[in-house]
N, C-alpha and C positions, 0 to 999 in steps of 0.2 A: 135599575138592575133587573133581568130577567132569567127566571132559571134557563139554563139550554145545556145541552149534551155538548158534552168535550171531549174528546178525543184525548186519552192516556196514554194508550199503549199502543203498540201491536205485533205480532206473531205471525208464521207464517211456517209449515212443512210440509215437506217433499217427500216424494216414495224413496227408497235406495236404488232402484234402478232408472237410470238413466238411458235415452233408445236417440243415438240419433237417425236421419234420414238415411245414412248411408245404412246402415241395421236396420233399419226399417225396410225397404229394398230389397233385402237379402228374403223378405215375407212376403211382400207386396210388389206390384206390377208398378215399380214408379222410380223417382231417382230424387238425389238430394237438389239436382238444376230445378227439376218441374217445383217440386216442395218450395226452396224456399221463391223460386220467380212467382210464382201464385200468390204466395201466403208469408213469406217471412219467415219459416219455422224452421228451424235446424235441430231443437233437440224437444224431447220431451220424456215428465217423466211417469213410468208404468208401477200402479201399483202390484205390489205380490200377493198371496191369501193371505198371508197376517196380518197387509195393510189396507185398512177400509175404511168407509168416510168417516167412520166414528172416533178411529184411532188417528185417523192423522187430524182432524176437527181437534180431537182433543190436546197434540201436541204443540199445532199453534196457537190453540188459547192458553195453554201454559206458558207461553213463549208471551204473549200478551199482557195475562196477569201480571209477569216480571216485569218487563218493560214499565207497566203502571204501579208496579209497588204495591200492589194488591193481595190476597189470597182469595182460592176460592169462594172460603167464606163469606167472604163482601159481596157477592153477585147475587141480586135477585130478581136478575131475566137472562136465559139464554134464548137466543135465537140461532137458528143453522139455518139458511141456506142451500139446499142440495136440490138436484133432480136424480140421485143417486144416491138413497138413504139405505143404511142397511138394513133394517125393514121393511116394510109396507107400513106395520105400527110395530113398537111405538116408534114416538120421534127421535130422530137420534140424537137432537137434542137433551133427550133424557137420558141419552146412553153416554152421553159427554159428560151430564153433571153426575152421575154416579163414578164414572172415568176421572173426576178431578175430585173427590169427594165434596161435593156441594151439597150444602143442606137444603132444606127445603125451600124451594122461588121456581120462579113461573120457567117455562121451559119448554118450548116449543119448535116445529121447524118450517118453514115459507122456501114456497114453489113458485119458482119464477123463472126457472130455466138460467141463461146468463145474468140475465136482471135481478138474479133471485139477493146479491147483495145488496144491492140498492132497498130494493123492498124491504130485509131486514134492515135496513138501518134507518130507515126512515118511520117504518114500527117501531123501532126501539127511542128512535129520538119523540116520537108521540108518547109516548110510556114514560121516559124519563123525564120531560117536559110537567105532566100529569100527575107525579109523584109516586105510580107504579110500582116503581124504583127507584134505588140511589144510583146503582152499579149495573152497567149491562156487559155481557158477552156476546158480539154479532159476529158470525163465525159463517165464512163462504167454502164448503167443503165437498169435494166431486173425488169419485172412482167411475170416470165416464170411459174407460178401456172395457168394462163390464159391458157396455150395453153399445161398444162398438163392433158392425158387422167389416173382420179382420180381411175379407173379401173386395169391398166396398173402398177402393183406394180414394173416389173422390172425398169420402169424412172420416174414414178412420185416421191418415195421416194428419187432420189438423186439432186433433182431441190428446189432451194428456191429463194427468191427476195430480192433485195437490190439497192444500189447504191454506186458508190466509185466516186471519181473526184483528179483530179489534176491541179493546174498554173501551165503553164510554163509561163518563159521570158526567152527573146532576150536580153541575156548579150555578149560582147567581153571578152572574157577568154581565157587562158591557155589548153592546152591537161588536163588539171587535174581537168575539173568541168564540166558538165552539161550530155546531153545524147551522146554518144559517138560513139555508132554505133547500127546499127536496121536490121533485116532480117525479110523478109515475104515470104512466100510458100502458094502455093495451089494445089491440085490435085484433080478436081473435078470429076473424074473418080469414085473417094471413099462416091458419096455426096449422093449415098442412105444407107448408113452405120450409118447416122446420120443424121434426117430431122425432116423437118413437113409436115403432108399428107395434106397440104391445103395453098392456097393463091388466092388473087384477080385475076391473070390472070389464074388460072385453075379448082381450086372448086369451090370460089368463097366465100369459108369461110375460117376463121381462123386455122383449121386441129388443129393437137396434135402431142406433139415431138414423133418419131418412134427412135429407136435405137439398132445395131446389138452389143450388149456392149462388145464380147470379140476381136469383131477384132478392133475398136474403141480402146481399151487398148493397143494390139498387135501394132498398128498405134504412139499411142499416146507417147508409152517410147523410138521407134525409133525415131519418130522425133524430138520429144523435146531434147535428149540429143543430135541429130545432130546440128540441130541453134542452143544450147548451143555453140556447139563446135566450129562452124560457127560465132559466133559475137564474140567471145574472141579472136578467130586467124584474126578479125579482126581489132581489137586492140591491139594485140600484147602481151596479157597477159596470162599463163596459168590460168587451171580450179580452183587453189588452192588459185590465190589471189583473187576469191571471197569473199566478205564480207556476203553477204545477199543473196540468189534467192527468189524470189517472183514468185512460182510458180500461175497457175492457179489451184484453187482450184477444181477440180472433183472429184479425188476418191486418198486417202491418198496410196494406194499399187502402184499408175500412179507415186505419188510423189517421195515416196519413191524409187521405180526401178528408177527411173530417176536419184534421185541423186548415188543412187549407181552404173549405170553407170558409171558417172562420175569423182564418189572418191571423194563427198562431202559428211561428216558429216551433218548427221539431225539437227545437232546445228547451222548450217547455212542456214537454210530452214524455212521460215516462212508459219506456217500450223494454216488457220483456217478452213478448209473443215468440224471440226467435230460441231460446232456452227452455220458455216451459210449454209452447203452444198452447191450445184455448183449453183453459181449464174450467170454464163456464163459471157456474156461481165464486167461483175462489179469484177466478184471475184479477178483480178488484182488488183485494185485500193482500194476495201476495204481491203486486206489482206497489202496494203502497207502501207494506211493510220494507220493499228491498229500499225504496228511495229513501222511508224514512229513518234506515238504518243507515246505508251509505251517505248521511247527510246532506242528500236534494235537497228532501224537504225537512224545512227547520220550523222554530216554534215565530208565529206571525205574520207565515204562509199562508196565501187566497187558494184553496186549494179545490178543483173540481172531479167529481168523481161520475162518471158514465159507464153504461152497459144497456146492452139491448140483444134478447133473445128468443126463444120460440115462443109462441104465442100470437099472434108478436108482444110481447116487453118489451120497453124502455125507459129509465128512467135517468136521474143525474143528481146528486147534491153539491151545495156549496157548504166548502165550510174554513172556519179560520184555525190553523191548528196552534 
């Protein structure tokens, strides 16, 4: 038996406004044919001032906790995910556990751009692994309309906001349950390919996402199918006893090249890119939540989890749910 991080629950919120292409249009120089022929996107959704990464972070880990039969109480690690925190400091990680009233545990938040879920979850199965922890909260949470330039039709139309969350716990099990194996990459040689022209230590504002979108693509179906191929061989499994991938949501033709790489059927790819468009650190976490609510994925699911983002990030986990 070995301890390993299990996967309890998970959670997932939206802003209340919902924008599709054709509203979007009515702002910007574009149409819903260009939108979704590109990218897949048809709706996405915009937070309002009262909804920020911390509030809606904190709604789907409630949403989480439930699912795992938990209370706050029981958690002592949060991690967030964001490239869109609502401060600079502290972490909004710490503005989630005061938001749930959680006592005192570790609490922090990881910068990875889209990858930023993967990163946390892979810190947090190292923690839980380690005894850190019993209980974690990894939580992918983005208000990326904020630091969208509304001008810029090429990346404003594929950006919206959300939140996803997931429990783990520190159970002793078997090779046949919990997360099983994790890879991260970075090559930051690539990291003006995909940025923001601004931060506290250089402009001194907030900036607006920039993006070279066809080598970003060019980037993004090599590496993903490589850490694909990279956490199966190391666990011992071909690409075909997949059950589910859980990609990151960005643009449905990234998804697609990907699994056909591969030699996965789209019937094992969970796609919601065309409802909530790229919601960067979140789109992992909500895209798992929806399937493991609508029951895709069930309890004894090979289940893989991908994302790759600015910097360049990438990473992928295996795990058995």
């Amino acid at each position: 038996m070995t301890r390993r991080a299990i996967l309890k629950g998970t959670g997932s919120a939206l802003p209340r406004t919902r924008v599709s292409n054709d509203e979007l249009a009515k702002r910007v120089d574009t149409s819903d044919e260009w939108i979704v022929e590109r990218t897949g996107i048809r709706f996405r959704h915009i937070a309002e001032p009262d909804e920020t990464t911390g509030t809606l972070g904190a709604d789907a880990a409630r949403e989480a906790l439930k699912a795992a039969g938990l209370d706050a109480a029981d958690i002592g690690l949060i991690i967030v995910a964001t490239a869109t925190p609502d401060n600079t400091f502290p972490a909004t990680a710490t503005k989630i556990q005061a938001m749930l009233g959680a006592p005192d545990c570790i609490a922090f938040d990881v910068a990875a751009v889209c990858s930023g879920f993967l990163y946390a979850l892979s810190v947090a199965d190292s923690m839980l692994r380690t005894g850190a922890a019993n209980h974690a909260l990894v939580i992918g949470s983005e208000t990326f309309s904020r630091i969208l330039d509304w001008e810029d039709r090429a990346t404003c139309v594929l950006f919206g906001d959300g939140a996803g969350a997931v429990v783990l716990s520190a159970e002793e099990v078997g090779d046949d349950r919990g997360i099983l194996a994790t890879r991260l990459h970075a090559e930051g040689q690539y990291c003006d390919m995909l940025y923001v022209d601004g931060g506290p230590s250089t402009t001194g504002t907030v900036g607006h996402v920039r993006m070279q979108g066809r080598e970003v693509f060019r980037h993004a179906v090599t590496n993903l199918a490589s850490v694909l191929g990279e956490v199966m061989a190391d666990v011992g499994l071909p690409a075909d006893a997949i059950d589910w991938i859980v990609p990151h949501q960005a643009n449905k033709r990234i998804i697609d090249a990907t699994a056909k790489k591969l030699g996965l059927p789209a019937e094992r790819v969970v796609l919601t890119v065309d409802q909530h468009a790229n919601t960067s650190a979140a789109s992992v976490p909500l895209a798992l939540d929806l399937a493991v609510r609508d029951g895709r994925i069930k309890r004894g699911d090979l289940v893989v989890l991908e994302a790759m983002g600015g910097g360049f990030t990438w990473g992928a986990a295996v795990l058995r749910v």
